[in-house]
N, C-alpha and C positions, 0 to 999 in steps of 0.2 A: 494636431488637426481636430476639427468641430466631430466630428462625425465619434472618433476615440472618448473625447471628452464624452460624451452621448450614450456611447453605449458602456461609456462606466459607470456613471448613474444609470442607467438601468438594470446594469449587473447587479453593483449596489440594493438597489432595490428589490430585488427579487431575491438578493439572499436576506434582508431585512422579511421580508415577506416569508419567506422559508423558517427562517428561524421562529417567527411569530408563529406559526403554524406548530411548529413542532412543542409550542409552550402550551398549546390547549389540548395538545392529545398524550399529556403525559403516560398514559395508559395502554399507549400502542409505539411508543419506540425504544429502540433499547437498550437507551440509559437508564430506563426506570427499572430494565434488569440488572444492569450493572450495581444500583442502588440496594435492590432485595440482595443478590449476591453479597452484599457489604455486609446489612443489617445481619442478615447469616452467622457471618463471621465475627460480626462485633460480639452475637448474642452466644457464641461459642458451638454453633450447631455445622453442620455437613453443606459445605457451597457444593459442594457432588454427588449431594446424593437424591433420594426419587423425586425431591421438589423440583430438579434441573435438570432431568431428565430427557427433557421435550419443553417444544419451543411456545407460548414463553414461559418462562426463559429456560434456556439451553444454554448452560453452562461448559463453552469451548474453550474459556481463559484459560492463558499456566495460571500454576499456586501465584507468582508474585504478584501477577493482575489483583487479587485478594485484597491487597493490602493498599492498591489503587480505589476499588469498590468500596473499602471500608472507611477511608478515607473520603469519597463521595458520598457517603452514606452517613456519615457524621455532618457534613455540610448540609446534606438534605433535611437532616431534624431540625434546621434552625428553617431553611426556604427548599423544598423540591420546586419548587419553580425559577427559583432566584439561583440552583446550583446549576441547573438544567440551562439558565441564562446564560451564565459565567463559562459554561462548557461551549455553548457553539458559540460563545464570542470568540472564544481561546481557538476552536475551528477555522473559523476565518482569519482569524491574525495567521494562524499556522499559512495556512494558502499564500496571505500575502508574505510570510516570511520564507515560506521557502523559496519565492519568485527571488524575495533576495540573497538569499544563501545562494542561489545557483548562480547568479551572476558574479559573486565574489568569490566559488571556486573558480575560475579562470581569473580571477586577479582584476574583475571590472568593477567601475561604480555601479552600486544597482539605479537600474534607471528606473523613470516616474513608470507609475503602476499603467497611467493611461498611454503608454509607448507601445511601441507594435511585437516587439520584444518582449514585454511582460504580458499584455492583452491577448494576444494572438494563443497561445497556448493554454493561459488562461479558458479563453472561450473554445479550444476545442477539448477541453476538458469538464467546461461548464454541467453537463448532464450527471458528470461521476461527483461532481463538487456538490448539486443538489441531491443527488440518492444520500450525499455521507450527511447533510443537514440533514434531509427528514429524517433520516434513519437513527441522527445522533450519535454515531460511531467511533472509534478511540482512534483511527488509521492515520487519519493527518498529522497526529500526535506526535505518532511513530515514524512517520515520515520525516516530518521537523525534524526527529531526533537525530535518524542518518546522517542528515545530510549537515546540522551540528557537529559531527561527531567526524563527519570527513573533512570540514573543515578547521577544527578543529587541527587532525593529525595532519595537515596540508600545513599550519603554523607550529607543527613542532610539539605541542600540547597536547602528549599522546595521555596522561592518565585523564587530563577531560575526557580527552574522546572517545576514552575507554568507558566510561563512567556512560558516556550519553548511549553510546553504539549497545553496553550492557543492557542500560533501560530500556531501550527501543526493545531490543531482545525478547527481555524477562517480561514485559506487557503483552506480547505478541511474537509467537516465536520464529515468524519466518526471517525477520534480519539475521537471524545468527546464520545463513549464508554469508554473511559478510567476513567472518573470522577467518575461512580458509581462504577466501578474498583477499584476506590478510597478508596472511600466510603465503596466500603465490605470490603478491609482490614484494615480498621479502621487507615488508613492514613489522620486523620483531618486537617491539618496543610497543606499539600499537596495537599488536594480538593480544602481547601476555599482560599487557592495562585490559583490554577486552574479557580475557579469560578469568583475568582473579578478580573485576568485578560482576562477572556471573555468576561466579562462587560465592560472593560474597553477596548479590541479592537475592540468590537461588536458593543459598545450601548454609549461607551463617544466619540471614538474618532470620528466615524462617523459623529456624533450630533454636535463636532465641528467643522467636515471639509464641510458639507452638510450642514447642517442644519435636525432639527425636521421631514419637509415633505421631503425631499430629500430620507432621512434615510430610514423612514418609508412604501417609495415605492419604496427602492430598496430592503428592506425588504419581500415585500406584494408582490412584480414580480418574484424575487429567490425562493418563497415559492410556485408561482404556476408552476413555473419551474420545481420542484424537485418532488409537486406533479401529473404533467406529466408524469414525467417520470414515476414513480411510477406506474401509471393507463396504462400506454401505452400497450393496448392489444396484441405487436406486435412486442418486442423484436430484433430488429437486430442480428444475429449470433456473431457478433463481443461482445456484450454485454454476458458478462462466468457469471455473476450472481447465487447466487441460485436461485434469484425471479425469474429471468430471465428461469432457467430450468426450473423451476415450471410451469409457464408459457406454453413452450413448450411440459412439458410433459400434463399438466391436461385440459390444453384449445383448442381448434378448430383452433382459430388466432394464438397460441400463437409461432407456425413455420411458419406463413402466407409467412414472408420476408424468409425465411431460405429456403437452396436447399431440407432439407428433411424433409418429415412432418411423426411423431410417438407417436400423441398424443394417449393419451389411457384412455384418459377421456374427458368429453365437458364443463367443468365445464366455470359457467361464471368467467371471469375475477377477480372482485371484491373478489370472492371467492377466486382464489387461489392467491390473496394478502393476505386475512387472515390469509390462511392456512400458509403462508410466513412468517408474524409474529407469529404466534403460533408456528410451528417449533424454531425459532429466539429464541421465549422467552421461547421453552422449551431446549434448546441449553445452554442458557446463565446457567439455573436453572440448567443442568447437572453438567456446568464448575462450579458453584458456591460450587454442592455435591460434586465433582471434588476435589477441591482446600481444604476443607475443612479439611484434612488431612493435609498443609502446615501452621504454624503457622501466625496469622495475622501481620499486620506492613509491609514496607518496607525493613528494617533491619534483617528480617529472614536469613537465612544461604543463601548463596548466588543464591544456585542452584533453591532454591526456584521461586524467582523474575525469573528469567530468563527462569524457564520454562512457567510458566502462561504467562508469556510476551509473548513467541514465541508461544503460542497458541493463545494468544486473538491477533496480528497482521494476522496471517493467518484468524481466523474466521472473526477480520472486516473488512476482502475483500471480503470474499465470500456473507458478508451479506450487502454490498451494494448495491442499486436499480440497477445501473449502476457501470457495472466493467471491462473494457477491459483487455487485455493481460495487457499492461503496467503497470495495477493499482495491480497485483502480486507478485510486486518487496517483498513487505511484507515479503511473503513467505524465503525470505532468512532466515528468524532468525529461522523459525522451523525447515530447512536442517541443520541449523547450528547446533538448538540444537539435532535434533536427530543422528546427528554424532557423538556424544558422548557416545550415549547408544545405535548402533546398534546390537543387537544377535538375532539368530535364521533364517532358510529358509525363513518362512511367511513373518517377518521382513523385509528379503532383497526383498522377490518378492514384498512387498509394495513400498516399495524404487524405486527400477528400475522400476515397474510399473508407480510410480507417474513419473519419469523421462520422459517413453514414454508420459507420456497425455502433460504435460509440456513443453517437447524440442524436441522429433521424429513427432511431429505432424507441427513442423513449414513448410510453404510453400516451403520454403527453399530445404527440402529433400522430401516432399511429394507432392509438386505441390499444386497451389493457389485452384485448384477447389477442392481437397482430402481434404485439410485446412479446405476448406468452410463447406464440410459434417462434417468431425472433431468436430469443434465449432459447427453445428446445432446439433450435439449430447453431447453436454455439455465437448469436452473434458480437458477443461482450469477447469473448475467445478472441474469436477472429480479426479484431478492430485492436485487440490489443499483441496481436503478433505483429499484425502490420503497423504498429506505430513501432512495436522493438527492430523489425528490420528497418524499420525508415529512420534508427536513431545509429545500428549499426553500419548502416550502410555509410552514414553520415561521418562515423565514427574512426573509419577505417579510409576513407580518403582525405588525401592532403586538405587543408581549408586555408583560401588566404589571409594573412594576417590580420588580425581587427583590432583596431586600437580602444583602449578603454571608453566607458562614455566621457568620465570625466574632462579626456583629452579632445574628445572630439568637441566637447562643449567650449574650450579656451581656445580652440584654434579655427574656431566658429569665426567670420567676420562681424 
């Protein structure tokens, strides 16, 4: 239809616009940290220590990310503007490639990008796709990597998968939910290509490029990094976490930095970390009752894999210590998949609901300081629980059969 055609060149457009943008403020996004982090490393000094302290730049990467930075950072000496190009081009193919990765775990042709099936999701995702432009972020990266890497073991080609599923990991650590993922569905083959290439980009190759003590205190300084962050009584509003809600809702500090405070309990800190993982691991134990009705392996009927997928990608954002807009991109594969099984009023009022918390809340249309209350009330949280129930819900009832696009296209008149 015209109207599709239409608003793909305007998509189009506005990420060409986006990107352009982010080419002249090399100075305020943070891939220009990623670059210093590199330069760090190349020159043999401390990526962890007082210079990354605080943001910018704040140095949350694992050690392997290191060797990603130093790696941009060698590009950079020849063009930082021509690397910084090459990255959010690689950005967007990502987007457009995981629209098609998703289609070909269920066994379909990927259809054209302007189809209501790639677009649709697309655009209710549109706001997280522009924070991860401007922002310049590694998440789409990781994202592609997943879901490479499930499709991958869905063909049998478990040391690929292992090899992609590792990298995603070791750049970013919250994919390594995926291994006991593994693990439950009795994907053996699959785990342990997972596990020994963890070890081997975590724990060999470092050992050869550092050395023993190098390794082991880039190790021991990421590790008090992460458990900072963790402990940090005091949440930034930009941080949509659950913990982070939690935080705000149950503790005294826990809106200290945020324009509105609604806490409704004083609980200490410590405490509603626990509560954090308790929830977490009674989350996980639902999904696990959850799924149990989908038979184990990778190889199950397709729709299988692809819906667990697109739940357990929404829930490991939400269940990160630290999660900004950007780190939501996730979230695409659970629009994706609940656009397949949308029926009923409640349905849609979830749907367009999540929408507003997700893309009517950006500064954009409601002004930075609206924004700012927005987020001190959890609304990134909230827009992203309700898109994971509307992908479970979708997840766990029958759906009728769909035939590939490519079939539909030949038995077209």
């Amino acid at each position: 239809m015209k109207w599709r055609r239409v608003v793909t060149v305007l998509l189009l457009c506005l990420v060409a616009l986006e990107v352009a943008r982010s080419l002249a403020r090399l100075d305020r996004v943070i891939f220009a940290a990623y670059v210093d982090v590199g330069d760090v490393v190349l020159q043999g000094g401390d990526p962890y220590g007082p210079r990354f302290t605080t943001w910018p730049p704040l140095n949350t990467w694992p050690p392997f990310f290191l060797f990603i930075a130093a790696g941009l950072a060698l590009l950079a000496r020849i063009s930082l503007v021509g690397t910084l190009l090459l990255w959010q081009v690689g950005c967007v193919a990502a987007i457009w490639g995981a629209c098609r990765l998703l289609a070909r775990l269920v066994d379909e042709e990927p259809p054209p990008f302007a189809s209501a099936a790639t677009l649709v999701p697309v655009l209710m995702t549109a706001r997280l796709f522009q924070e991860h432009l401007q922002h310049t972020q590694v998440n789409l990266y990781v994202f592609l990597l997943v879901l490479v890497a499930f499709l991958l073991f869905r063909r049998r080609r478990d040391a690929w998968g292992g090899l992609a599923l590792a990298a995603a990991a070791s750049a970013k650590v919250m994919p390594i939910v995926f291994l006991p993922y593994l693990l439950y569905k009795r994907a053996w083959r699959a785990a342990a290509w997972t596990a020994g290439f963890l070890v081997v980009l975590n724990v060999a190759v470092p050992f050869a490029v550092f050395g023993p003590a190098r390794t082991a205190q880039h190790w021991r300084a990421w590790r008090s990094v992460a458990a900072a962050e963790t402990a940090d009584p005091t949440p930034h509003h930009m941080n949509q976490s659950l913990l982070a809600a939690l935080k705000r809702l149950l503790t005294a500090e826990g809106s200290a930095r945020d324009p509105v405070h609604y806490a409704v309990a004083a609980w200490p800190t410590q405490r509603a970390v626990t509560g954090f993982y308790l929830l977490a691991g009674l989350g996980a134990l639902g999904l696990a009752l959850a799924f149990r009705r989908h038979p184990p392996g990778l190889d199950a009927p397709p729709p299988t894999l692809a819906a667990e997928l697109a739940v357990c990608l929404a829930a490991m954002t939400l269940v990160s210590p630290l999660a900004w807009k950007a780190h939501f991109v996730t979230v695409l594969a659970a629009y994706w998949w609940a656009w397949r099984g949308l029926r009923g009023r409640v349905v849609w009022g979830v749907w367009w609901g999540s929408f507003a918390c997700l893309t009517l809340s950006a500064p954009a249309l409601v002004g930075e300081r609206i924004n700012n209350v927005l987020e001190s009330l959890n609304v990134i949280t909230v827009g992203a629980l309700l898109v994971l129930a509307l992908a479970l819900w979708v997840g766990l009832k029958p759906l009728p059969p769909q035939p590939p696009a490519s079939s539909a296209r030949h038995s077209a008149p």
